[in-house]
C-alpha positions in Angstrom: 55.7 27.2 40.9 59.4 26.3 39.6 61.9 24.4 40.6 65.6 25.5 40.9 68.1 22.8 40.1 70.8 24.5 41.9 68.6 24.3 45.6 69.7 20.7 45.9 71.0 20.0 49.5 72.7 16.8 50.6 70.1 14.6 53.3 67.5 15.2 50.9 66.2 12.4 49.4 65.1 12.1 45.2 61.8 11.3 44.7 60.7 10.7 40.8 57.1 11.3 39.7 56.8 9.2 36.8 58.3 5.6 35.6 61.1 5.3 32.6 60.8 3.9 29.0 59.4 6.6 27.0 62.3 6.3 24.4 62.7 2.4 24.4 58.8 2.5 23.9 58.9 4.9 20.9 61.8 3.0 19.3 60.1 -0.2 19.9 56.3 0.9 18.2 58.7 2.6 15.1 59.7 -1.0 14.9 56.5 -2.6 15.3 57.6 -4.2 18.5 56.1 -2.5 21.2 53.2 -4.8 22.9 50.0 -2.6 22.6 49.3 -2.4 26.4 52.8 -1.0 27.0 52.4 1.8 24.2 49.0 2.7 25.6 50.9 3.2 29.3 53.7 5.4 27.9 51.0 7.3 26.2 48.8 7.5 29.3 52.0 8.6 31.0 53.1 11.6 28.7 49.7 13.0 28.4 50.0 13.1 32.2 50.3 17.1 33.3 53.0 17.4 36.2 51.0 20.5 37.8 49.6 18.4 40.4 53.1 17.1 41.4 54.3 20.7 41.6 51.4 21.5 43.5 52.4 18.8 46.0 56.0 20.0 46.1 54.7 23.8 46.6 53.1 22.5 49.7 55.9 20.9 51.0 58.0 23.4 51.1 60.2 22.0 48.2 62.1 24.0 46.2 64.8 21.7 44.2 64.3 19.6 41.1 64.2 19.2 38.0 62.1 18.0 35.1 63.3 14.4 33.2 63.3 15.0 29.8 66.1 13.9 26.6 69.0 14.2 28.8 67.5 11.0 30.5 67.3 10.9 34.2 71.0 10.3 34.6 71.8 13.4 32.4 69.5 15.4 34.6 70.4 14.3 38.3 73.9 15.1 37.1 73.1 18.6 36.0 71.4 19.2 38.9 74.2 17.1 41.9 76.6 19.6 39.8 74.3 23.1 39.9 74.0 22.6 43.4 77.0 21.5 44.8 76.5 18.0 45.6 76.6 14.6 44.5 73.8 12.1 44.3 73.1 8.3 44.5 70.5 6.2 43.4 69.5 3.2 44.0 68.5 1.3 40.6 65.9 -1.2 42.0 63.9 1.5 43.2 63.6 3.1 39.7 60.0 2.6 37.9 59.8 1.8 34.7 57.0 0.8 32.5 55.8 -3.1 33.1 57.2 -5.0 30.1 59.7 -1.9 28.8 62.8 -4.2 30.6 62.6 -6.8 28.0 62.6 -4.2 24.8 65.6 -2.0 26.4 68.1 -4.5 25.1 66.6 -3.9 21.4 65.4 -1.4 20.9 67.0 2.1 22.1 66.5 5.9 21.1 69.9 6.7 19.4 69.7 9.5 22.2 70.7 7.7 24.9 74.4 6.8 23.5 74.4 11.0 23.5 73.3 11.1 27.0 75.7 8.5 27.9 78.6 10.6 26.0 77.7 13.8 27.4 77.2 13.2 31.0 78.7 9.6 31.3 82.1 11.0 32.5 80.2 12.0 36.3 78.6 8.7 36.4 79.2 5.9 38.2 77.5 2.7 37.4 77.9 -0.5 39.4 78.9 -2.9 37.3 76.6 -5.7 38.4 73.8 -3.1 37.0 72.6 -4.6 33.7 73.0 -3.4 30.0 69.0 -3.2 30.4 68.8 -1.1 33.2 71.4 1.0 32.2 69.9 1.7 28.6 66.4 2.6 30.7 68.6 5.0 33.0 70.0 6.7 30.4 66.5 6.5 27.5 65.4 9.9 26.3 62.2 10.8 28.0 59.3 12.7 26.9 57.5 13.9 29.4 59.2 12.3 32.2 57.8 13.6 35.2 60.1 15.2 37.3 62.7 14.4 40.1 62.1 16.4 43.2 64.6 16.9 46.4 62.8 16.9 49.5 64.4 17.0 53.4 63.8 13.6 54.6 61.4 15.0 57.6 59.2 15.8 54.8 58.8 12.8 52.6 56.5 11.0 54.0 54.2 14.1 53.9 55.1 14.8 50.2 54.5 10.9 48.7 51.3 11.0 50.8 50.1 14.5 49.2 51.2 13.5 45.9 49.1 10.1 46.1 45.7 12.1 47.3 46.4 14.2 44.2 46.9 10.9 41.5 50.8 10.8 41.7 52.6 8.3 42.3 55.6 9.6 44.1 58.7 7.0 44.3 62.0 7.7 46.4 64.9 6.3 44.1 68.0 8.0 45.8 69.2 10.6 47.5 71.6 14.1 47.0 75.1 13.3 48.9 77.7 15.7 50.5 80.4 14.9 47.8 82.0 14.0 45.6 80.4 17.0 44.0 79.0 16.8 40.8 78.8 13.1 40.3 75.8 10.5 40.4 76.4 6.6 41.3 74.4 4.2 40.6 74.4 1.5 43.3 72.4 -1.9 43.6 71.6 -4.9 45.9 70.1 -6.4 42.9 70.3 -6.3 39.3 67.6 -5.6 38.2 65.2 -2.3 37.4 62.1 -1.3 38.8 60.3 -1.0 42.0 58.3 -3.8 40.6 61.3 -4.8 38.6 59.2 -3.8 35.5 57.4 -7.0 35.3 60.1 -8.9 37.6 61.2 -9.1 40.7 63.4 -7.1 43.1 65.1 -7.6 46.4 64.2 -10.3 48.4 63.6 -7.7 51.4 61.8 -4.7 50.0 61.9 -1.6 51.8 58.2 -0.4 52.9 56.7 1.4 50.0 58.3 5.6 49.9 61.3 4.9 52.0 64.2 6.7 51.9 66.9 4.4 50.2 69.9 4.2 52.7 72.7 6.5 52.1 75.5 4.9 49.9 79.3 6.2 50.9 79.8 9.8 49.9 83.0 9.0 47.8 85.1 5.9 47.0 84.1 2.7 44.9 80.5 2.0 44.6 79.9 -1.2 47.5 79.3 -4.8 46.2 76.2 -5.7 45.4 
């Protein structure tokens, strides 16, 4: 099965199959500063094949997504909200990341991401209460990133369930947005990264584990934190 990046529809909600760092991580072990356990996970996450994610998403009926990969997941969502004629929001505490990679994004970075951040940073809106951390992570380089998939929010439930009984673990970070077209905000009630905060914590009231985040405005400023 492929995905199309252009079969985005607004209602649907993003789900991402694997957690952030890769970059930070490699940057970080070229320095000799990566904690063992955290290189292991990136590794463990890389080697990872995504066939049983697209197997899930064939079953579901889904059609649009995209893989993550050096454009960073920013770079990607915004190629795709702009293929398909829509915008997209995320919300950042529902991103994963590795546990531990949080601390090393403010250090160590793959020169990448200032491209990323060049080349796509124009259609991106980032809250400014959303940390230099977070938004180094958001923007980091992957390699072998997993992939963001687009499903109607009748199905996600199905889909996070099917991807679990196959060994994924599916997370709902945002969703695609009638307008304004071709642009991806990044909106937050906290600061902070992670749906486990990536070794921290998040928002006092989680939502339940797979829910869909709850729409953010379809244009306009970004709403307070």
């Amino acid at each position: 099965m492929s995905l199309s990046r252009s079969a985005g529809r607004a209602g649907e909600v993003l789900v991402l199959t694997k957690s952030l760092g890769t970059g930070v991580v490699a940057a970080a072990a070229a320095a000799g500063a990566c904690p063992p356990p955290l290189e292991a996970a990136a590794r463990a996450s890389r080697a990872a094949p995504d066939a049983p994610a697209l197997e899930a998403a064939a079953a579901a009926g889904v059609t649009a997504g995209v893989p993550v990969g050096e454009d960073g997941l920013l770079g990607h969502l915004q190629q795709m909200a702009a293929a398909s004629g829509v915008g997209a929001a995320v919300r950042v505490d529902r991103v994963p990341v590795f546990d531990g990679v949080l601390a090393l994004a403010g250090r160590h970075r793959d020169e990448r991401a200032d491209r990323n951040r060049e080349r796509f940073g124009e259609n991106v809106d980032v809250h400014e209460q959303v940390t230099a951390e977070a938004r180094a992570l958001l923007w980091d380089p992957q390699e072998d990133g997993g992939l963001v998939l687009a499903v109607p929010a009748a199905g996600l439930q199905a889909l996070l369930q099917d991807l679990g009984a196959r060994g994924v673990r599916g997370i709902a970070i945002g969703q695609l947005i009638p307008e304004p077209v071709g642009r991806v905000g990044v909106v937050t009630p906290v600061n902070r990264l992670g749906v486990t905060g990536g070794g921290s914590r998040t928002a006092a009231v989680e939502p339940p584990e797979g829910a869909p985040p709850p729409p953010p405005p379809p244009a306009g400023p970004l709403p307070p934190a």
